[in-house]
TORDREN-456711 format. One record per atom (N, C-alpha, C, O): z, x negated, y. Coordinates in steps of 0.05 Angstrom, whole numbers, plus 5000, padded with zeros to 4 digits. Example, Ala and Ser with C-alpha at 12.3 -4.5 7.8 and 13.67 -1.06 7.14 Angstrom:
<nodes>
515647364886/515647544910/515647364934/516947154934/514247434955/514347274979/515747425001/516147325023/
</nodes>
This chain:
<nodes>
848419007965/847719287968/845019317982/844319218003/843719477964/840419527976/840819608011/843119638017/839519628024/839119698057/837819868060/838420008079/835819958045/833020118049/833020318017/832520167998/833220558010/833020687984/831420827994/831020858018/829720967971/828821237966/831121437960/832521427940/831121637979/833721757967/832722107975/830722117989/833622317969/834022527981/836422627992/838422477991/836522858002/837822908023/840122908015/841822788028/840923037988/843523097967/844222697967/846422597965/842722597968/843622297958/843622207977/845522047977/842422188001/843722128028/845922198035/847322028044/847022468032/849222538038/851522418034/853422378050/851222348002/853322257980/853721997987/855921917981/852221818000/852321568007/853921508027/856021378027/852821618046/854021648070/857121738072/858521678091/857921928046/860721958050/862121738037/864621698037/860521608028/861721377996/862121178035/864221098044/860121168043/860120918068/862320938090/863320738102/863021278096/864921298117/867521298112/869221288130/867821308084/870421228073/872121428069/874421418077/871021648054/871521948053/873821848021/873221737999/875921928028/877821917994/877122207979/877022167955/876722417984/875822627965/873922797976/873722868000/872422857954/869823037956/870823227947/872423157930/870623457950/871423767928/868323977932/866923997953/868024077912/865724287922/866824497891/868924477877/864424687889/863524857876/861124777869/860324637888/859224777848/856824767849/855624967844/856225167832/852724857862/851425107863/848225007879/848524907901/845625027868/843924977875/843625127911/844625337919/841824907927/841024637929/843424377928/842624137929/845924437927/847724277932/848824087917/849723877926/848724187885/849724067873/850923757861/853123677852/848023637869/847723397865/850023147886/850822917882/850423327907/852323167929/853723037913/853122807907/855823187903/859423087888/858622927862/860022757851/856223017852/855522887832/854922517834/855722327820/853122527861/852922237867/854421957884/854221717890/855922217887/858522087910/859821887884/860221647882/860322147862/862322037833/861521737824/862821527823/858621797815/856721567811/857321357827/857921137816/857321367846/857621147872/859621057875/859820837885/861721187868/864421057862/866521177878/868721057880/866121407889/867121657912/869721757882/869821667859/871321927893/873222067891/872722357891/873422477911/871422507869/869722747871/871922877850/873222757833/871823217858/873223357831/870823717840/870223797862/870223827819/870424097816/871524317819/872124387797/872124487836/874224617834/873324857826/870824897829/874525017817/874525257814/872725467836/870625517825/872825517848/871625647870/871325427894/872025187895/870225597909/869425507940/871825467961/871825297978/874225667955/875225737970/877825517966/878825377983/878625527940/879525247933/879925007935/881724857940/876125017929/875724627954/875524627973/875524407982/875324847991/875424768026/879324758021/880424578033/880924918007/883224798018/885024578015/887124488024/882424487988/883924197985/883224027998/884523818001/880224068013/879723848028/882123858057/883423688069/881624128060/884224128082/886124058083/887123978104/887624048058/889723898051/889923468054/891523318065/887423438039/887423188045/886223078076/886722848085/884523298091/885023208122/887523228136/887923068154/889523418130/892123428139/894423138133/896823108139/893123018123/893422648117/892222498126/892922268123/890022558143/888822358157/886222328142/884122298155/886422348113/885122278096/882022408111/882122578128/879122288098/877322408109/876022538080/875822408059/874822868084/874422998059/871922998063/870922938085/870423078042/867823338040/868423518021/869623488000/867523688031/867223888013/864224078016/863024098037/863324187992/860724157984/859924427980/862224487973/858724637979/857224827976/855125017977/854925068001/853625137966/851425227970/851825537996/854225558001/850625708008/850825798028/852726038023/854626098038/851926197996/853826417984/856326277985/858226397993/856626027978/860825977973/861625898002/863825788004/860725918015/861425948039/861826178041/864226178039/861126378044/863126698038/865626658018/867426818019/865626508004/867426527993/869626338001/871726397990/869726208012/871325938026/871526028064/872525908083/870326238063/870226378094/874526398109/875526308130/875826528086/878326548098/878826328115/878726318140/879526068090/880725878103/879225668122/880225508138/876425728115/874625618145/875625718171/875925558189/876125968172/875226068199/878825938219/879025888243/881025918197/883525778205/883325548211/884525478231/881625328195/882425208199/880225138224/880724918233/878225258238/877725268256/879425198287/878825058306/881525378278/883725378305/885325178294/886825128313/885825048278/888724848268/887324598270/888924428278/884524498265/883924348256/885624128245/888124158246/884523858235/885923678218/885223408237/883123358249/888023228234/887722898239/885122748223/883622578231/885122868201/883422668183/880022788187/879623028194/878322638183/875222818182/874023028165/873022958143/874023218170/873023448147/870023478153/868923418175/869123558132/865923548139/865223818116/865923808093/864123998123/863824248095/860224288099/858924438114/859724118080/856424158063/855924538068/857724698062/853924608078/852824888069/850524858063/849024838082/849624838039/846524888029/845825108033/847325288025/843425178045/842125398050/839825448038/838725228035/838425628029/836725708014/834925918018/835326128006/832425888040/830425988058/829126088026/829225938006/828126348028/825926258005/827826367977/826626427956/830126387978/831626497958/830526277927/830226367904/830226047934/828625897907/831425987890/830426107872/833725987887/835426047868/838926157873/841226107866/837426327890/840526457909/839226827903/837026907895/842126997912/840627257915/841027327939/841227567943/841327167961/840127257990/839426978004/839526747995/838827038020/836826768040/839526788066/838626738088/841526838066/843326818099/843826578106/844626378094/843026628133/842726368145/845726268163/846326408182/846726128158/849725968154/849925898178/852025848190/847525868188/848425778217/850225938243/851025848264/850426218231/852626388239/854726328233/856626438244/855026198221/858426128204/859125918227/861625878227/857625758246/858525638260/859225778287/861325708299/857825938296/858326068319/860926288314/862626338331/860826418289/862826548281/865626498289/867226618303/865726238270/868726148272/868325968285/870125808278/866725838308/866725608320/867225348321/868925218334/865225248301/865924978292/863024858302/861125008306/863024488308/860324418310/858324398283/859324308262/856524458284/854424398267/852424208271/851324178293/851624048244/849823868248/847023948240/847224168229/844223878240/842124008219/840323828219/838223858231/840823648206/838523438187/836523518188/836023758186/833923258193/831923458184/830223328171/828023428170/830723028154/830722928125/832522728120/834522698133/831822578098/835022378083/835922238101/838422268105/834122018124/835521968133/837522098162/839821998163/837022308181/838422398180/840922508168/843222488176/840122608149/842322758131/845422448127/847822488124/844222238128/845721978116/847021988150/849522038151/845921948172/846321868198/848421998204/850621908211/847422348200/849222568210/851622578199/853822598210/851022568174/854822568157/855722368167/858122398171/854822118173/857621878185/859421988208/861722048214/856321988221/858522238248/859522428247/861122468266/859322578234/860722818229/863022728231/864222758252/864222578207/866022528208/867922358235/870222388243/865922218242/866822128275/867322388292/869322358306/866322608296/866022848314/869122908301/871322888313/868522998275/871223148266/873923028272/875923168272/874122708277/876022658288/877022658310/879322718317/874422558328/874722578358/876122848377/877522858397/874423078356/875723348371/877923458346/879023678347/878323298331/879823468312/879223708303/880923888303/877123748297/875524008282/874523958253/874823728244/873524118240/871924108221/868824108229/868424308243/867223998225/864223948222/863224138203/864224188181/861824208209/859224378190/856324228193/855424158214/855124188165/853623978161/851424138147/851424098123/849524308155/847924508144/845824338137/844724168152/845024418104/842624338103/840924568092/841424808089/838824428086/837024738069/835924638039/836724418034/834624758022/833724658003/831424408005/831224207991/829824488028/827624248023/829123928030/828423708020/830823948046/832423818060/834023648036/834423408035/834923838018/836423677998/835123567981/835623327975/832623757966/831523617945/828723377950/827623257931/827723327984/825823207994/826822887998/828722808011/825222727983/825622487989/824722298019/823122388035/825622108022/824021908059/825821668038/826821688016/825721438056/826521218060/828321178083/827921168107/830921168066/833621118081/833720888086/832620718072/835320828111/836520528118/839520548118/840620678136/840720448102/843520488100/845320378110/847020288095/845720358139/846420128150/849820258170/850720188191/850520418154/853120558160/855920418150/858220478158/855120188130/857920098119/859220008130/858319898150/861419998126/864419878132/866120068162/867919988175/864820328165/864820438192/867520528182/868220638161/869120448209/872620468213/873520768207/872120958215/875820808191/876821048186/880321008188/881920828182/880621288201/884521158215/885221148182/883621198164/888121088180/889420978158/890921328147/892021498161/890421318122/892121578107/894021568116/894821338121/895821768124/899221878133/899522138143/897822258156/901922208135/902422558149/904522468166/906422308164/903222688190/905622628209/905422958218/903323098218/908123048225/909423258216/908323428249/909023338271/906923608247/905323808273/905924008271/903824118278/907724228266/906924508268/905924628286/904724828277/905824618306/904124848319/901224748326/899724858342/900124388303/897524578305/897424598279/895224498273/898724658257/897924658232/899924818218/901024748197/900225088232/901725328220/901325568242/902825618261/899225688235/897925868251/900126138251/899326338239/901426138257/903426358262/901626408294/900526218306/901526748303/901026838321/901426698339/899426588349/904226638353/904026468373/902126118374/900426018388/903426078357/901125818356/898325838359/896725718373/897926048340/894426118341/893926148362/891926008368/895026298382/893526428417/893026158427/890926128440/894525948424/893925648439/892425578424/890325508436/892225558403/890525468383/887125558380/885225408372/886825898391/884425938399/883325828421/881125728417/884325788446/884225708475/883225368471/881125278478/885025238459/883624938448/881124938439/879524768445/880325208416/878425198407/875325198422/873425048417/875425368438/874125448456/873625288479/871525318491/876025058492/875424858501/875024578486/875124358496/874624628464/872424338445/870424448451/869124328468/869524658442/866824768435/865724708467/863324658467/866924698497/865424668518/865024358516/862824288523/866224228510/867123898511/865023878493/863323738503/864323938473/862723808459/859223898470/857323738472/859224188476/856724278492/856524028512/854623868512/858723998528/857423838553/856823508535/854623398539/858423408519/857223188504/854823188493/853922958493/853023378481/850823408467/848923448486/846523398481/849823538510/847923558537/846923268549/844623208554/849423088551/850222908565/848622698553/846922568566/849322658518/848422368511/846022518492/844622348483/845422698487/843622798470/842322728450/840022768443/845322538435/844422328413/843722438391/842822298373/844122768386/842922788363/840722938362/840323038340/839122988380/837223128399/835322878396/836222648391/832822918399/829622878403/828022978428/827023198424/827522868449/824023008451/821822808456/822022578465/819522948448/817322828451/815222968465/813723158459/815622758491/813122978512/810922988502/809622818491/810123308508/806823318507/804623108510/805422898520/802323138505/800423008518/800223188538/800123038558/800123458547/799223688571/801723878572/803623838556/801724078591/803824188600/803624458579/805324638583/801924488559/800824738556/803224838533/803725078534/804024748522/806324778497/808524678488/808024448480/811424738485/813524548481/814424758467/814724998473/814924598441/815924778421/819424678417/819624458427/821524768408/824124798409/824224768385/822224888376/825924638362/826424688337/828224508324/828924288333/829024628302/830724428282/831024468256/830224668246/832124298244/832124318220/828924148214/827424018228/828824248181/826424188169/823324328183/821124308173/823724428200/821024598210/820324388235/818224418249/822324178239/820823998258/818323828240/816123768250/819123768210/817023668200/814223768194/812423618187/814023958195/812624198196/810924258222/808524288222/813224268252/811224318274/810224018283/808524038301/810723758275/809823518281/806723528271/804723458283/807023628248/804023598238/801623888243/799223878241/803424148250/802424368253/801724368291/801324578303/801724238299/802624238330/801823948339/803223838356/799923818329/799623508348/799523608379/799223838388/800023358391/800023508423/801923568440/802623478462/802723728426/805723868439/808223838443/809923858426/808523798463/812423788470/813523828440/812423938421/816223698441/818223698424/820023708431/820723508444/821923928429/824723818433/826123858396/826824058385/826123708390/828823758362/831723678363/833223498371/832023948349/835724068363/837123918335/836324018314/838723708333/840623588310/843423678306/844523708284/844823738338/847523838340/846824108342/846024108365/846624378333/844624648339/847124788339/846925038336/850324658344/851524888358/853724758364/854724648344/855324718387/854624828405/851124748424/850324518428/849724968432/846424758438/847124648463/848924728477/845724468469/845924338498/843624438509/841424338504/844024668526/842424848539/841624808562/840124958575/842824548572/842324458604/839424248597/837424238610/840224088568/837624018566/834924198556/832524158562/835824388543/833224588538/832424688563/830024668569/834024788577/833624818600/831324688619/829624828630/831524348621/830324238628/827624188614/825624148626/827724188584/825224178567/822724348579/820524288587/824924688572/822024898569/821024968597/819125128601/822624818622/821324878656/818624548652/817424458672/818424478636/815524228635/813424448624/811224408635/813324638608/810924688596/811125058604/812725238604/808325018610/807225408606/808925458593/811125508601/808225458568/809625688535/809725438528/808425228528/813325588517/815125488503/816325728473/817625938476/815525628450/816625678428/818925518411/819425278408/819925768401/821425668383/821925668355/823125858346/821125448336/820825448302/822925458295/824225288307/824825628276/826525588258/826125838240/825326068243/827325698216/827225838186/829426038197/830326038220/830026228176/831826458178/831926518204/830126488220/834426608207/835526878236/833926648266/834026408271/832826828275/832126768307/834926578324/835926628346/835226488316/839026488329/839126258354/840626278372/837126028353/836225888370/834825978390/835325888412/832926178388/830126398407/833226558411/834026498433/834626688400/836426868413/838426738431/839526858450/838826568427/840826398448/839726228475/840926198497/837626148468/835126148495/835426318510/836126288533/834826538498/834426758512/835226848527/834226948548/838126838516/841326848532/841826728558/842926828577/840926558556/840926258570/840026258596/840526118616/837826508588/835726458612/833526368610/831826428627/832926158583/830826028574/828126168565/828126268542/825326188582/823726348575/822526178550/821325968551/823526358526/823326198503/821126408481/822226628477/819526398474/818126588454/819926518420/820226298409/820626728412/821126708377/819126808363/817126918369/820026748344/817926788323/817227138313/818827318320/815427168302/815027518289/816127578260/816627448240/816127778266/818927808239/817827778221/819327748202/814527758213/813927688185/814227438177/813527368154/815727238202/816426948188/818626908184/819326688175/820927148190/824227178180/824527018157/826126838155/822327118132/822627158108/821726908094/819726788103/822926828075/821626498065/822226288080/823326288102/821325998062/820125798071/818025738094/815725818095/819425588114/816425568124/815125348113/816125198096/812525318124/810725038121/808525048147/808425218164/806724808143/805224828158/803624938169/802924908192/802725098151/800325308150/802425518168/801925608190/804325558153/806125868168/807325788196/808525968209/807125538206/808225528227/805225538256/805225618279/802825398238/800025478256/801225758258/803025778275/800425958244/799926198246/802126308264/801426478280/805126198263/806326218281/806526218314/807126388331/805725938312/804725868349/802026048357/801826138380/799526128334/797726258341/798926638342/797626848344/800326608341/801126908337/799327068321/798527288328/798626948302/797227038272/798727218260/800927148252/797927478257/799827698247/797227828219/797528038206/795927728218/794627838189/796127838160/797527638158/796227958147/798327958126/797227648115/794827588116/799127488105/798627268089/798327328049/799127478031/797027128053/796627058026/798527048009/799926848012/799427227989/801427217967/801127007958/799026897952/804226897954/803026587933/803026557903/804626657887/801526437901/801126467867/803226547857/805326477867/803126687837/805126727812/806226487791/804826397772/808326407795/809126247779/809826297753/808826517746/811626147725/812426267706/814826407715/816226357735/815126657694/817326777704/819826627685/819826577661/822026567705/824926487698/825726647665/825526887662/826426517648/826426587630/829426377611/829626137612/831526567594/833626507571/831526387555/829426467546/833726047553/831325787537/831225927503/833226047492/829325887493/828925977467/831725757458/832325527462/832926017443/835825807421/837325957442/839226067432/837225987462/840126117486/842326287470/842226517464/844426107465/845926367449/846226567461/846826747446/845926647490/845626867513/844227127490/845327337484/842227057483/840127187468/841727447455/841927697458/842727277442/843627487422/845927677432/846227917425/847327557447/848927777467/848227967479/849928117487/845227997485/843728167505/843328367480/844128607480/841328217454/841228407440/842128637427/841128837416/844328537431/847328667423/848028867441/848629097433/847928817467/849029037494/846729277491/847229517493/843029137483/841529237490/841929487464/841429717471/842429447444/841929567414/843929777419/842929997414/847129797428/848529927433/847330107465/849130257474/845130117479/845030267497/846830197521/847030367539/848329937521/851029957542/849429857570/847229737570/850829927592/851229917621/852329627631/854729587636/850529457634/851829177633/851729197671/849929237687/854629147672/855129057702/854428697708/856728597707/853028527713/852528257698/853328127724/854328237743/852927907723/853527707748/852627477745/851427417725/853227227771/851526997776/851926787748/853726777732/849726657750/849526487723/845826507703/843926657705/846426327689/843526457662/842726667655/840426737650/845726817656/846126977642/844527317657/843627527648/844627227676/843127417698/840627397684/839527617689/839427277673/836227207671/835627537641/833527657634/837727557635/838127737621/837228087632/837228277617/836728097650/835428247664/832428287660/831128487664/831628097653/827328027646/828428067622/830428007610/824928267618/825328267589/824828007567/822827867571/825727977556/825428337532/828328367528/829328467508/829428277548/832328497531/832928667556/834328867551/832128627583/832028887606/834528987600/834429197588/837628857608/839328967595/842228807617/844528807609/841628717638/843428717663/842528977688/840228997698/844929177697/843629417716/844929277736/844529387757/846429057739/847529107765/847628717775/848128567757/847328637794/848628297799/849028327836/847428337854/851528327834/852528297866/853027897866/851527717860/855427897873/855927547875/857727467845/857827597824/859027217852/860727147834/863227287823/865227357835/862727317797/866427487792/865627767796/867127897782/863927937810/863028147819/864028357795/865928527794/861228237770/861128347747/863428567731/862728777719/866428437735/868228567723/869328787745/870428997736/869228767770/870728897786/868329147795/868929377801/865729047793/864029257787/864029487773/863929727780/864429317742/864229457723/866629677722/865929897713/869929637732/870829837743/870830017749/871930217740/869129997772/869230147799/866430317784/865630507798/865030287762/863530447746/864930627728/864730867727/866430477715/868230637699/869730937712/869631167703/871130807743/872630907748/871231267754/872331477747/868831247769/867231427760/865231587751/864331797759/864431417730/863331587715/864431827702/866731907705/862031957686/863132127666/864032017644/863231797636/866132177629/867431907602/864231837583/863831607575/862232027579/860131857554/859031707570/857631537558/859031687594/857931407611/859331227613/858630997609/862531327623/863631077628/864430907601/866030717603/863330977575/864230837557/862330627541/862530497521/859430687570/857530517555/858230237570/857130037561/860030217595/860230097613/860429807614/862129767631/859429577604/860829307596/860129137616/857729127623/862128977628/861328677646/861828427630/863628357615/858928287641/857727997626/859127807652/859227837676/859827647637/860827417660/860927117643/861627117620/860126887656/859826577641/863126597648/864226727665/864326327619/866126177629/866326027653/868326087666/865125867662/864925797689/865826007717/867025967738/864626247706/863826447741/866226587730/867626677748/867526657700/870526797697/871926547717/872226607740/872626307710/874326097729/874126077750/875825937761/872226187765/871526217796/872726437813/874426407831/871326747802/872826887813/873427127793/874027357801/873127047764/872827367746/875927357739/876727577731/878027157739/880127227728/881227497755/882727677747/880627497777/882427647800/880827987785/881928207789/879027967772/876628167766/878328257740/878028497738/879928157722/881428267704/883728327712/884528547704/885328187727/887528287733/886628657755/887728867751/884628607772/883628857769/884029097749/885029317750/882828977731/881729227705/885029267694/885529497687/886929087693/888829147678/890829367700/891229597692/891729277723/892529387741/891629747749/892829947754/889429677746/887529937755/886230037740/884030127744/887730017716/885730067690/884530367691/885830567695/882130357688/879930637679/881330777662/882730637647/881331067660/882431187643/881031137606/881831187583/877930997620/877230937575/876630707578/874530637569/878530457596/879430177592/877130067604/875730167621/877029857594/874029687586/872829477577/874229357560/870929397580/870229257558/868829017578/866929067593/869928747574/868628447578/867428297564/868328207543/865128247575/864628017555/863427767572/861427747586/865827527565/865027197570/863427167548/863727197524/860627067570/858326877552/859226547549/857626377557/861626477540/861426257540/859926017531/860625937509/857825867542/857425617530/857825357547/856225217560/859825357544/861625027552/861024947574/862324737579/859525007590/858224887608/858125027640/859625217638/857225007663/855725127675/853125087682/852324997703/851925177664/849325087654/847225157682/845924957688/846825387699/844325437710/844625247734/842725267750/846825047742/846424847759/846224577760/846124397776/846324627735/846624257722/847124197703/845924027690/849124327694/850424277669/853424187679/854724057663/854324227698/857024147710/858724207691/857924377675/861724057687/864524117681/865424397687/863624567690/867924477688/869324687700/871724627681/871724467663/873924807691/876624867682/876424887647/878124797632/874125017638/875125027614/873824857584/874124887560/872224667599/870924507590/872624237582/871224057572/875024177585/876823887585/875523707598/876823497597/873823697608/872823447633/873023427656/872923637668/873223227670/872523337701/869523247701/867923217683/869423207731/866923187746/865023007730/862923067719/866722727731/865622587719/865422477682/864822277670/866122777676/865722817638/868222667622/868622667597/870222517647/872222447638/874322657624/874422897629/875922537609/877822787599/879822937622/880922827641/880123167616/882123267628/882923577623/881623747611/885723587638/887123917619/885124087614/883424097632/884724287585/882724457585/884124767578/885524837559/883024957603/884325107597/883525317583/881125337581/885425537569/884225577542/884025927555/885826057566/881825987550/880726327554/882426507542/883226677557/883226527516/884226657501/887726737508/888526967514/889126497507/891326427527/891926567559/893926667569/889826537567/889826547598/889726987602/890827167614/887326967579/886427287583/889227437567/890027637580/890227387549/893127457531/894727527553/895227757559/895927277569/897627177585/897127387606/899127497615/894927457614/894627707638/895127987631/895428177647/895327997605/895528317590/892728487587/892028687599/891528337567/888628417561/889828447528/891228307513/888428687526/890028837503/889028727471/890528727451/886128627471/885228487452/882528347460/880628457471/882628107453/881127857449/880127837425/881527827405/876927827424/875527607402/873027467407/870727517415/874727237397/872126987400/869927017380/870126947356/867827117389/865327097359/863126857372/862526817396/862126707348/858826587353/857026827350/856826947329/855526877376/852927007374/851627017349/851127217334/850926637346/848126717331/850526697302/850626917291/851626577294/852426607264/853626817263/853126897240/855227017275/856027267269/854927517282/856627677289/852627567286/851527777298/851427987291/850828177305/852227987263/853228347255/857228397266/858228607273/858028217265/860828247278/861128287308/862828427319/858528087323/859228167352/858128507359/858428627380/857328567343/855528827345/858229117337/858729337345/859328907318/860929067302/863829157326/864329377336/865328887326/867228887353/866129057384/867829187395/863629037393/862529037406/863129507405/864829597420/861929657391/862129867383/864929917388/865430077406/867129777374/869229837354/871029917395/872330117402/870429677410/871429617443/870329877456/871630017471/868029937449/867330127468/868830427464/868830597482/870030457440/869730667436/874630677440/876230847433/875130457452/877830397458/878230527483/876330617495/880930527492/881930557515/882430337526/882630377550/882730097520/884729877528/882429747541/880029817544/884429457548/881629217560/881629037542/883528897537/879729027532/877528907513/876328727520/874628767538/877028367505/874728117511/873428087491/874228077468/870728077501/869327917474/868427687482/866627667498/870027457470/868427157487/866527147471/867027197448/864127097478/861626967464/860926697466/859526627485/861926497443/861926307446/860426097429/860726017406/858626017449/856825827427/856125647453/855025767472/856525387455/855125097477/851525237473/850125357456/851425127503/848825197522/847024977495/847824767484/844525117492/843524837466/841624637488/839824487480/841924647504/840624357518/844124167529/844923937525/845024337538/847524117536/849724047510/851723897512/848724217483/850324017462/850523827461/852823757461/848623627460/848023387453/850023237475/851923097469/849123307498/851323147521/854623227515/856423057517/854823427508/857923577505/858023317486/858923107493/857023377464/858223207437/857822997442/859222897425/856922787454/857522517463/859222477488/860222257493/859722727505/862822607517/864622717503/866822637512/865022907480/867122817465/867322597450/869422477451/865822517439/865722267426/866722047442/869021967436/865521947461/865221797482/869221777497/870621587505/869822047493/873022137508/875522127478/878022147480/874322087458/876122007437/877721767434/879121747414/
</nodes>
């Protein structure tokens, strides 16, 4: 086994759980994250897909409630969505090591908000780790999982995009590290949060969270500093913006925060009384400068025009200089654009030609919004689309509410759009409505991943495939039809009219494979024959 890789942060991660002896990975995918469960699989890890977010945090919970040690994987949005059973198992925690990935996404490179996750730890009070490249990222997940056992908590393991997709030179020198042996042994009151249990169960919580403050104080092993050359500056930070103020800041004090919650504030403490002015770098919410602050710590944060984005070097000078001139717009890149051949295409054209009201949601299929087909009005989160489109229906005027249609991928229907029909059927609009799955086999805008209705798992191996048609019938959806976009485009046009002008609830699957992942589809069928 190599000692030393080139790896990034997503592949650090994956190693490191392959090394600590993690039996299942579960995630959602979803850019910057994706690649985790993907390389764990490769490596010879125990990885599956699930359906949503909320899903794999409870299966990982399930297999920590065995001792077993999990990950589970997600980008920063499915963490809202996996929020319920986070915040429980907070107070219950597990025998076995849980560790829950949050990719974060400064800069919105492919999210529709930038929230910074590091609330999610103070929230529900769990420790958090924050890498601030591969090798970290490899270091921190071993321990995590050591932390998560020691206090019996779950770990939060935040990273950000540059963090995942930035390469260093790992030393891999984590193998063979001891993990207790799989078994259930029978606990209820900490692992059945009934009221009474919970009240003890918060009170424990709240005394880890001091136990671990005074540990991160004490041994400050995941903590950094590097004294100044002069007393004049000591900057506070974590995450990826320490790489940033190393080179934006020669000179200056360092403290870099690794464990960034609970903080060990007795050592900041001691940091920012060495220097005049003391600042603090971090991407998103002030939450480090605001907890200083708290503290007592005469700490400067940043100005709100650096809330927003990425930082880098340049933005973090201007930072310490308290540079407030408007910055330089950055170039214009190409705009995101449905790949020429997208059977998407022709679905838009279709919504667009009929005048309809597309309620749309996360996926490619969003991209449908740029012209030239300018023909998504609405994108909240996952699953949104149908329960949207409702709550449009419900009031409009009837010649509006009948232009009304929600776009949703197969993938993001298996996530959260089926709870989004049983909606529409339950609560049906008085002039019904009208769905349409873009299906192409895939979930194409993060990789090309598996899902439920693809027959594969994770690793393209075979497995149950479940069937749309069946599933949407089975819920009481009044009529179903499967059309190909591009070979029947006077029929989807035709069905398409025929729905709007119904009372009932109406599917139109649109089904044609993503055309950059045919080729792969049809050689793992081949390949699974």
């Amino acid at each position: 086994m190599d000692k030393k890789l080139f790896l990034s942060g997503n592949e650090a991660v994956a190693l490191a759980a392959l090394d600590a002896g993690v039996k299942l990975g579960a995630g959602y995918p979803g850019t910057p994250s994706s690649e985790i469960l993907d390389e764990f699989s490769k490596a010879g890890g125990t990885a599956q897909w699930s359906p949503n977010e909320k899903v794999a945090l409870e299966v990982g919970i399930g297999a920590a409630l065995a001792s077993g040690r999990a990950i589970v994987t997600m980008k920063h949005v499915g963490l809202n969505v996996a929020a319920d059973p986070l915040f429980t198992v907070a107070y219950s925690g597990t025998p076995g090591g849980l560790v829950i990935v949050s990719a974060d996404d400064p800069g919105m490179a492919s999210s529709q908000n930038e929230q910074d996750n590091r609330r999610y730890a103070v929230a529900a009070g769990i420790p958090m780790l924050e890498p601030a490249d591969s090798q970290e990222a490899y270091d921190f997940t071993v321990r995590a999982f050591e932390l998560a056992e020691e206090f019996r908590c779950p770990v939060l393991l935040r990273l950000t995009t540059r963090v995942c997709h930035s390469k260093c030179v790992v030393s891999r020198d984590r193998t063979g590290t001891s993990c207790p042996p799989v078994k259930y042994e029978k606990d209820v009151k900490s692992n059945v949060m009934i009221p009474a249990f919970a009240r003890l169960a918060h009170r424990r919580l709240r005394a880890r969270l001091n136990a671990i403050a005074a540990l991160n104080d004490e041994k400050n092993e995941f903590n950094l500093e590097i004294p100044g050359k002069s007393d004049e500056l000591g900057v506070i930070v974590s995450g990826i913006s320490f790489q940033y103020v190393m080179e934006a800041c020669p000179g200056a004090g360092v403290f870099k925060i690794g464990l960034s919650y609970p903080l060990p504030l007795e050592s900041l403490k001691k940091f920012a009384a060495k220097y005049r002015r003391v600042m603090v770098v971090e991407e998103g919410d002030p939450i480090v400068a605001e907890s200083c602050l708290a503290a007592g710590i005469s700490a400067e944060g940043k100005a709100e025009m650096f809330r927003f984005g990425e930082l880098n070097v340049e933005r973090v000078r201007r930072l310490i200089a308290v540079d407030l001139t408007p910055e330089v717009p950055p170039k214009g890149g190409k705009a995101p654009e449905l790949c020429p051949g997208c059977p998407h295409r022709k679905s838009y054209e279709a919504l667009k030609a009929l005048n309809c009201i597309v309620s749309g949601d996360i996926g490619c299929y969003t991209l449908g919004v740029l012209p030239p087909f300018e023909a998504v009005d609405s994108c909240v989160c996952m699953g949104a689309s149908i329960t949207v489109g409702v709550g449009l229906r419900k009031v409009l005027p009837e010649a509006e509410a009948r232009r009304v249609v929600s776009v949703i991928g197969d993938s993001t229907f298996w996530h959260t759009g089926i709870n989004g029909v049983v909606e529409a059927i339950y609560n049906k609009p008085s002039t019904g409505h009208v769905i349409m799955i873009l299906d192409n086999s895939t979930t194409a805008m993060t990789g090309m991943q598996e899902n439920p209705g693809t027959g594969r798992k994770l690793d393209h191996t075979p497995a149950p495939k479940l069937d749309l048609v069946c599933t949407l019938k089975g819920l009481g959806v009044d009529r179903v039809d499967v059309i190909d976009p591009l070979l029947e485009q006077d029929k989807l046009r035709e069905v398409l009219s025929e729905d709007l002008k119904s009372n009932g609830i109406s599917v139109i699957i649109s089904r044609r494979p993503c055309i950059i992942a045919a080729a792969r589809i049809k050689r793992y069928e081949e390949n699974n024959k």
